[in-house]
DRENFI-55421 format. One record per residue (C-alpha): residue in one letter; z negated, y, x negated. Coordinates in steps of 0.2 Angstrom, whole numbers, plus 2048, in hexadecimal, padded with zeros to 3 digits. Layout:
REM residues N
AZYX/...
//
This chain:
REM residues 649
X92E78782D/X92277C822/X926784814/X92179681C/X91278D823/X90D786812/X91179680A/X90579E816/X8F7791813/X8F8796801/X8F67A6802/X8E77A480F/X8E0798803/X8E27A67F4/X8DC7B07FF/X8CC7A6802/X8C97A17F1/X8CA7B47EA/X8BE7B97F9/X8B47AE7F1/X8B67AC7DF/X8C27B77D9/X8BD7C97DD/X8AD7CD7D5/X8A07D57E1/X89B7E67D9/X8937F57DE/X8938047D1/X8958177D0/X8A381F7D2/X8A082F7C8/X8B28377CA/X8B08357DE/X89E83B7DE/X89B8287E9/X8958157E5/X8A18067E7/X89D7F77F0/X8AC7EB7ED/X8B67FA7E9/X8B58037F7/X8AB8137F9/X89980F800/X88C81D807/X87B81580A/X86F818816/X861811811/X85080D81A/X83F809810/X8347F9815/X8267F2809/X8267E180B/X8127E2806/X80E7EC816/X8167DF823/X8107CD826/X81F7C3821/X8227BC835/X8267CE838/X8347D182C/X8437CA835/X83C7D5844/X83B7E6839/X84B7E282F/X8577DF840/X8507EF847/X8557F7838/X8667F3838/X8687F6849/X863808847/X87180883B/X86C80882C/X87680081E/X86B7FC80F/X8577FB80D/X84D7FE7FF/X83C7F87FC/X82E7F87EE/X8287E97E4/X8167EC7E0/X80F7E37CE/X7FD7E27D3/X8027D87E5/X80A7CB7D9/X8007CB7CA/X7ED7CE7D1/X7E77C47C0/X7F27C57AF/X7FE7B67AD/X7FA7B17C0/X8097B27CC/X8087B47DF/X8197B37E9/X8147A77F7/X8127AD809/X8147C080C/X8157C27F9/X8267B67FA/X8327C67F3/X8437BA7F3/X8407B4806/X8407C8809/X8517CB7FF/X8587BC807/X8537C2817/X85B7D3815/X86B7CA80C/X86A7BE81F/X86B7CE828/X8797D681E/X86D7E6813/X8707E9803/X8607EC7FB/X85B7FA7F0/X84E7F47E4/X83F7FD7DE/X8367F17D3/X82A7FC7C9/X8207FA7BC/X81880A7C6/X81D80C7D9/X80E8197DF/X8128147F2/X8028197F7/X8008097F0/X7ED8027E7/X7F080B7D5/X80280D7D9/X8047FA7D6/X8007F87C4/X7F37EC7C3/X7E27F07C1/X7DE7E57B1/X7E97EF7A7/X7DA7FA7A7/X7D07EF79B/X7D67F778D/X7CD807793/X7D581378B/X7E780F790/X7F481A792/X7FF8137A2/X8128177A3/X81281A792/X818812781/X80780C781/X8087FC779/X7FE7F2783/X8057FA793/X8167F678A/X8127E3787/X80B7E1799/X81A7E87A1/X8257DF796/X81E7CF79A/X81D7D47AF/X8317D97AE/X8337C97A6/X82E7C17B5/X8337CA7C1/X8477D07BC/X84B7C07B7/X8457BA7CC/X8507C87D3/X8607C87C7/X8677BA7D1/X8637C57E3/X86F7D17D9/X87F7D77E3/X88C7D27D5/X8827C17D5/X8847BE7E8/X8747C77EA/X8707D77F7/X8687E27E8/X8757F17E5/X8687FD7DA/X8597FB7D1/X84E8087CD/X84580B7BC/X8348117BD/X82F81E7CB/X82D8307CD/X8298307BA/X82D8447B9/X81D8457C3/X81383D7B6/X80A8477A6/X81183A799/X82183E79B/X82783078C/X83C83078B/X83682177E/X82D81778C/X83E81C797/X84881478B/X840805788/X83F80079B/X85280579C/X8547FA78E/X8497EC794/X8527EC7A7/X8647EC79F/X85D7DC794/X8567D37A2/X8637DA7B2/X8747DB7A7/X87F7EB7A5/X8897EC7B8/X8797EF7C2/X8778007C7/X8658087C0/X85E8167C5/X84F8237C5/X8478307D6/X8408407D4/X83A84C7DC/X8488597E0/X8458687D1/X8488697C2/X8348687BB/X8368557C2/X84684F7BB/X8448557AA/X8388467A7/X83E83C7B2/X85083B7B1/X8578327A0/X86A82E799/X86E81A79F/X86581B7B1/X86D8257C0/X8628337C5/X85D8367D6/X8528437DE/X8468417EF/X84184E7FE/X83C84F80E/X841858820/X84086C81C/X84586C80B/X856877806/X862866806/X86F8717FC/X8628757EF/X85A8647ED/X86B85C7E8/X86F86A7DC/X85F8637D3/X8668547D2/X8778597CD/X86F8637BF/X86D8527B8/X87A8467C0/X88A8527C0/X8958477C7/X8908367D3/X8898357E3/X87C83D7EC/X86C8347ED/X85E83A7F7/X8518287F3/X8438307FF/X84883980E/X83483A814/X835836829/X821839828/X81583A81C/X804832817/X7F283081D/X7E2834813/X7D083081E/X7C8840822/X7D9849825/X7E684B835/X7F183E837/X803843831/X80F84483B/X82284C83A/X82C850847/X83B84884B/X84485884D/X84285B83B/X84784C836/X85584C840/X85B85B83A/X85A859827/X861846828/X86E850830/X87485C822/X87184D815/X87E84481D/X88984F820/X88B85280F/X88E84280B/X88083D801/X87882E801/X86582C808/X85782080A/X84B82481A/X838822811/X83081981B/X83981282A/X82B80582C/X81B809825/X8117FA829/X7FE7F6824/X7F47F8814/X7EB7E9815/X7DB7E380D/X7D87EE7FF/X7EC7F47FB/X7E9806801/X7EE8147F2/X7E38257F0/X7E88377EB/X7E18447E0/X7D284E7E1/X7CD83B7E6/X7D38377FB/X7D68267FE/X7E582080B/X7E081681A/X7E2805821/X7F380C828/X80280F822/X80B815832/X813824829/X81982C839/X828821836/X83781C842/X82F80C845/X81C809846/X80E80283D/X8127F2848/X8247F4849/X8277FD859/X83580685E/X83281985D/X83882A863/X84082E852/X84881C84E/X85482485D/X855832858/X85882D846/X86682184E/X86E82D855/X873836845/X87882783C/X88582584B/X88D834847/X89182E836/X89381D837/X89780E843/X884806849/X8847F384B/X8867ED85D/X8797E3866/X8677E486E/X85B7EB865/X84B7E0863/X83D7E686E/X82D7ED869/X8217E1868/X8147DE876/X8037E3874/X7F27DB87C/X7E37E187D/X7D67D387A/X7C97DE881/X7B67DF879/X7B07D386F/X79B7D186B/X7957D3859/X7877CB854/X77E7D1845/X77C7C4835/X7787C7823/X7777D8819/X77F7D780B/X76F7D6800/X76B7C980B/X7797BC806/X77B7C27F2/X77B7AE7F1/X78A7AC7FA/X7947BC7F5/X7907BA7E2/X7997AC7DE/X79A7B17CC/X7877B57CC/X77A7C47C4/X7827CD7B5/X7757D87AE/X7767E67A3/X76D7F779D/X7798037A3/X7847FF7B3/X7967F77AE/X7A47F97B8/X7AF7EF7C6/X7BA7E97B8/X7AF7E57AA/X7A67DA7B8/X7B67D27BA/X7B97D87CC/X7C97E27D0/X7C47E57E5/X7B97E67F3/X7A77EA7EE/X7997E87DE/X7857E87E1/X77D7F17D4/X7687ED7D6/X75C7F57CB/X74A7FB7CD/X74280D7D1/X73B8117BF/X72E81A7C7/X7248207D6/X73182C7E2/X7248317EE/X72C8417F1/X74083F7F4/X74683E7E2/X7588427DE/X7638337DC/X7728397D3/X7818377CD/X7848467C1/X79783E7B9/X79F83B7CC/X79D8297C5/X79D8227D7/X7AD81A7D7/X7AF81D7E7/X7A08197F4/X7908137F2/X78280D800/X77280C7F9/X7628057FE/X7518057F8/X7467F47FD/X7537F0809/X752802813/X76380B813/X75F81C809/X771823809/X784825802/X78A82B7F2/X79B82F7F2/X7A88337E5/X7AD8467E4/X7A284A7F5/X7938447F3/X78A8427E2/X7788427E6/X76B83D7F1/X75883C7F6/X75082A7F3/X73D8287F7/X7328157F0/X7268127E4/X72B80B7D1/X7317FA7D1/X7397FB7E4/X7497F47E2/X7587FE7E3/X76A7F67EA/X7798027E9/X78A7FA7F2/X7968017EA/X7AA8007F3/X7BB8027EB/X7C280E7F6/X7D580C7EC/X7DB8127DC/X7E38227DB/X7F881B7DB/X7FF82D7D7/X7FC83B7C9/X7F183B7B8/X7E48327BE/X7EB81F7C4/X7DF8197B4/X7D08187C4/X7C38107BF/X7B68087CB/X7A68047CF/X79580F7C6/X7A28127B7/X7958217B1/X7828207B3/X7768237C2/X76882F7C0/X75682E7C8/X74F8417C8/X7538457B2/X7518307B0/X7628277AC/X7608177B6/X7628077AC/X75D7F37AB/X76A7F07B7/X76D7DF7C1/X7827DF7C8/X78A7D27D3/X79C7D37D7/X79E7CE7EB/X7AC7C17EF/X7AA7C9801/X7BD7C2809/X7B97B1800/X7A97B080A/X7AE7B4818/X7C07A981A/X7B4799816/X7A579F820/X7987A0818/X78F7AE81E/X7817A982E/X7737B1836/X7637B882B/X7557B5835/X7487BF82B/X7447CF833/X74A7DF829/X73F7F1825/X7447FD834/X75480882E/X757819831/X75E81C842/X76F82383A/X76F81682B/X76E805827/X7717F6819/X7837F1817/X7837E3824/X78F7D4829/X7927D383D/X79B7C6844/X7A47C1856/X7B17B785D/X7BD7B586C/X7CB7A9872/X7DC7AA874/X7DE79D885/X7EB792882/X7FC78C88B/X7FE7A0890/X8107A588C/X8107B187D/X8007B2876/X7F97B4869/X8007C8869/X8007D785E/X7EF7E1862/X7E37F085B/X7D27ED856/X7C57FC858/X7B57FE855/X7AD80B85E/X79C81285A/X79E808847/X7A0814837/X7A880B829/X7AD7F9824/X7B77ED820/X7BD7DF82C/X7C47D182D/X7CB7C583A/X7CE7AF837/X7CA7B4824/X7D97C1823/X7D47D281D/X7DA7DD828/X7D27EE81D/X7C87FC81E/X7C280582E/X7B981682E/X7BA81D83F/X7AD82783D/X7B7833830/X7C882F835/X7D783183B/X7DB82183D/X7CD81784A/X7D880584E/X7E07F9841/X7EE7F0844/X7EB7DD847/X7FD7D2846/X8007C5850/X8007B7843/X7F07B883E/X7E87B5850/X7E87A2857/X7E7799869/X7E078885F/X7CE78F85B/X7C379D85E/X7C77AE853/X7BB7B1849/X7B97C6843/X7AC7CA837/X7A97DB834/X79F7E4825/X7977F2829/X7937FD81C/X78980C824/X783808834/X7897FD845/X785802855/X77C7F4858/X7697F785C/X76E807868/X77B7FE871/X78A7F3874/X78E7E8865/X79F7E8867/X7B27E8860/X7BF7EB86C/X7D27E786B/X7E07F2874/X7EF7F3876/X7F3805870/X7F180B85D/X7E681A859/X7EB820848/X7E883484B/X7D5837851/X7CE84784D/X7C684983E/X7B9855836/X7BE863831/X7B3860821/X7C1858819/X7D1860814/X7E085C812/X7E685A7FF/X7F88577FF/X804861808/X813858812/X821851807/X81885B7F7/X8158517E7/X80F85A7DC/X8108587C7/X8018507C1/
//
């Protein structure tokens, strides 16, 4: 018997050791079988997207379990450059930027993640995270073999690989794929040589056994640039589209491996001034359906949207910026809640594979705070001294955001009327060199809006030498087609009836720094009467407490600002984004839970660019408990991209 017993001792212990020495962890394609291997055995992934950027970091553990207990099996997320590297050679991975606590937290709650690390991701995503300072050689050609766009992502990859080789699967890691690139047959280089070298460049840094791979969209137009030898091509779709026809794309350039649908669209995205989208879950259902049933492998886009904070939102072409929210339509929220199709959606992956057992965690509960009393402070001409920390740059001709060393947020470009505009002269800008909105304001009396694309002149009334201040707001670079090299600020000059404008005074605004140590306080001396529909850009301010000792607060809750127009706000110094009720769709913005506190008074300060509704009524901001994200909009402003099309460009 004790030799049995030792004999069976040895063989657990070989056993043990192979577990976890011996037998190499892999994950590869099986071309012959048309599958991956994970550890040898055939794996089909379904996949769900989360961008860690979106979601305050406390809320990751929550998102990810309710993944997984929807069934999924892997999840795929982006890593965006210019939320890493805002300043060259600067690196930022602390706090919600702390990309290995989010892979270790997928690794904890057993997904395999499928890695999307750029350079270019589009996302909807501020220039499609590629850093803005790659623009200061003006005439650069992104994803290109541009060598200065070469040498930058050369030296970003050398950051970043080397930080997620370990988190690989054959290291122990949960990455299985990495992609290369993204959606490049959708871009007019089209540079097999620019291909190659990151192929080349993610092999040297990530070794030979990971798999790498490209998406396209599902034709043949798409994949002929964006497919090369040495990456694994797959193709992307949404609800609607022939299934049978889209993975015959792909197998026009993959013969043989595995299905690979990398974004199966659950919704779609949000421009201002168009419907908020929305995709039924019948749809979705339906196609998820047929893509499994074939066997392919498919990764839901998005599964959790989340929040363009601060100034992260993307824009499209003819110029349409996204909003503050990045909802999607997805199967869970903005804020995480369990929805309608994360059932539905669970219900298909039952019929293909077993779901995790145990509770799903709740929705989180909502408060409403109620209303909250602004109080007006400064106007931004007002506290120039505070909000121009780098101070005047002057110049003949107006320069832009990046040439006055400001990548976000907002410039003040002040000049003088040349001459006497008794009559409403034409203020102009005849290049749409409004990059993206401008408020302007002649001896401190609002005069109107310039707007990129939609409104490129206006009337302006003063006599020579009144002072002209012209706000101008980054609305978010364009992160998808030709034109991602978006240049902002007056990037051409203004016009005053035939005059070009010049002698120009600019001072880039350190807005969020202001406010977190704030600075900002009450102006006491009396303004010039506005218009009744306009006025200066203006800071407001409020507060309201959190009692303590009361179990569960602080909470999850919407802010809304009903009868405001346009701004920015911000609450304990986090930037929560923009708000632009007054176009829509989207009217509340998401405020997490983590940035509120029971230990002091919550401070929101608000700027309001166009006009509050202070002097006609209630000063207030109110918090609820229900999101708004679909108001109705004008019908002045049209829709520009279809559902789930991406059109070359």
């Amino acid at each position: 018997m004790s030799v049995l017993r030792s004999g069976h001792t040895l063989i657990l212990l070989l056993l043990l050791l192979g577990t976890s020495f011996g037998v190499p962890r892999s994950f590869s394609v099986d071309y012959q079988n048309n599958c991956f291997r994970k550890d040898g055995e055939m794996f089909r992934y379904i996949s769900g997207s989360i961008h860690y950027s979106r979601i305050p970091r406390v809320y990751w553990k929550d998102r990810l379990l309710k993944m997984y207990l929807a069934g999924l099996n892997a999840i795929q997320t982006y890593i965006p450059w210019n939320y890493h590297e805002e300043t060259p050679g600067q690196y930022n991975f602390s706090g919600d930027r702390d990309l290995e606590y989010f892979l270790q937290l997928a690794q904890d709650i057993g997904f395999p993640v499928i890695l999307r690390p750029g350079p270019y991701i589009c996302a909807e995503w501020d220039m499609g995270g590629l850093p803005a300072w790659l623009l200061n050689k003006k005439n650069i050609v992104l994803r290109s073999s541009d060598p200065d766009y070469v040498a930058a992502v050369d030296k970003w990859m050398g950051k970043i690989l080397p930080m997620i080789k370990p988190f690989l699967y054959q290291n122990g890691g949960p990455i299985i794929t990495v992609q290369v690139e993204n959606e490049y047959g959708s871009y007019f280089a089209c540079d097999y040589n620019y291909m190659r070298h990151l192929t080349k460049l993610f092999r040297s840094h990530l070794g030979d056994d990971v798999v790498l791979f490209t998406t396209d969209g599902a034709g043949l137009g798409y994949l002929k640039c964006g497919s090369i030898q040495g990456l694994y091509a797959t193709v992307d779709f949404g609800p609607g589209a022939n299934v049978t026809a889209a993975f015959n794309a792909q197998r026009h350039v993959e013969p043989q491996g595995p299905l690979v649908n990398s974004e199966f669209y659950t919704g779609w995205l949000d421009h201002w001034g168009s419907r908020h989208s929305v995709v039924s879950t019948a749809a979705v259902t339906k196609s998820l359906n047929q893509i499994l049933f074939l066997g392919a492998n498919v990764n839901l886009y998005m599964f959790i949207g989340g929040t363009n904070f601060g100034y992260w939102n993307g824009a499209n072409e003819p110029y349409s910026p996204q909003p503050t929210s990045y909802d999607y339509d997805a199967p869970l929220s903005e804020a995480g809640d369990l929805t309608e199709k994360y059932f539905a959606i669970r219900e298909v992956i039952k019929m293909y594979r077993k779901i995790p057992q145990g509770p799903i965690p709740p929705t989180t509960p909502k408060y409403s705070y109620g209303a909250v009393v602004m109080k007006k402070l400064e106007t931004v001409s007002d506290a120039l001294e505070k909000l121009s920390l780098s101070g005047a740059v002057k110049s003949v001709y107006p320069q832009t955001f990046l040439e006055l060393n400001q990548v976000f947020g907002y410039v003040l470009y002040r000049t003088k009327l040349p001459v006497n505009c008794s009559k409403p002269t034409p203020l102009s800008s005849p290049l749409n060199g409004v990059h993206d909105r401008a408020y302007v304001s002649v001896d401190g009396v609002a005069a109107g809006i310039l707007e990129r694309n939609k409104a490129l002149t206006m009337n302006v009334t003063g006599k020579a030498g009144s002072q002209l201040d012209v706000l101008v707001e980054n609305m978010g670079r364009i992160n998808y087609g030709r034109g991602i090299n978006d240049f902002k600020g007056l990037v051409s000059n203004l016009t005053l009836g035939a005059d070009v404008l010049t002698g120009w005074t600019m001072y880039s605004l350190s807005i969020d720094e202001a406010v977190s140590q704030g600075v900002l306080g009450k102006f006491t001396t009396p303004h010039p009467p506005q218009p009744a529909t306009l006025a200066p850009p203006t800071f407001y301010q409020g507060s309201f407490i959190i009692p303590d000792g009361i179990p569960d607060l602080p909470q999850d809750t919407y802010i809304q600002l009903p009868q405001w127009n346009k701004g920015q706000v911000w609450i304990n110094g986090f930037n929560l984004g923009r708000y632009w009720p007054s176009r829509g769709p989207q009217v509340t913005l998401f405020v997490p839970a983590s940035i509120l506190t029971t230990a002091v008074p919550n401070n929101i300060t608000v700027l309001e660019l166009e006009a509050a509704p202070c002097s006609s009524g209630p000063c207030t901001v109110e918090f609820t408990s229900t999101p708004v994200l679909n108001a109705t909009v004008s019908s002045a402003y049209k829709q520009h991209w279809r559902l789930f099309s991406k059109d070359l460009s």
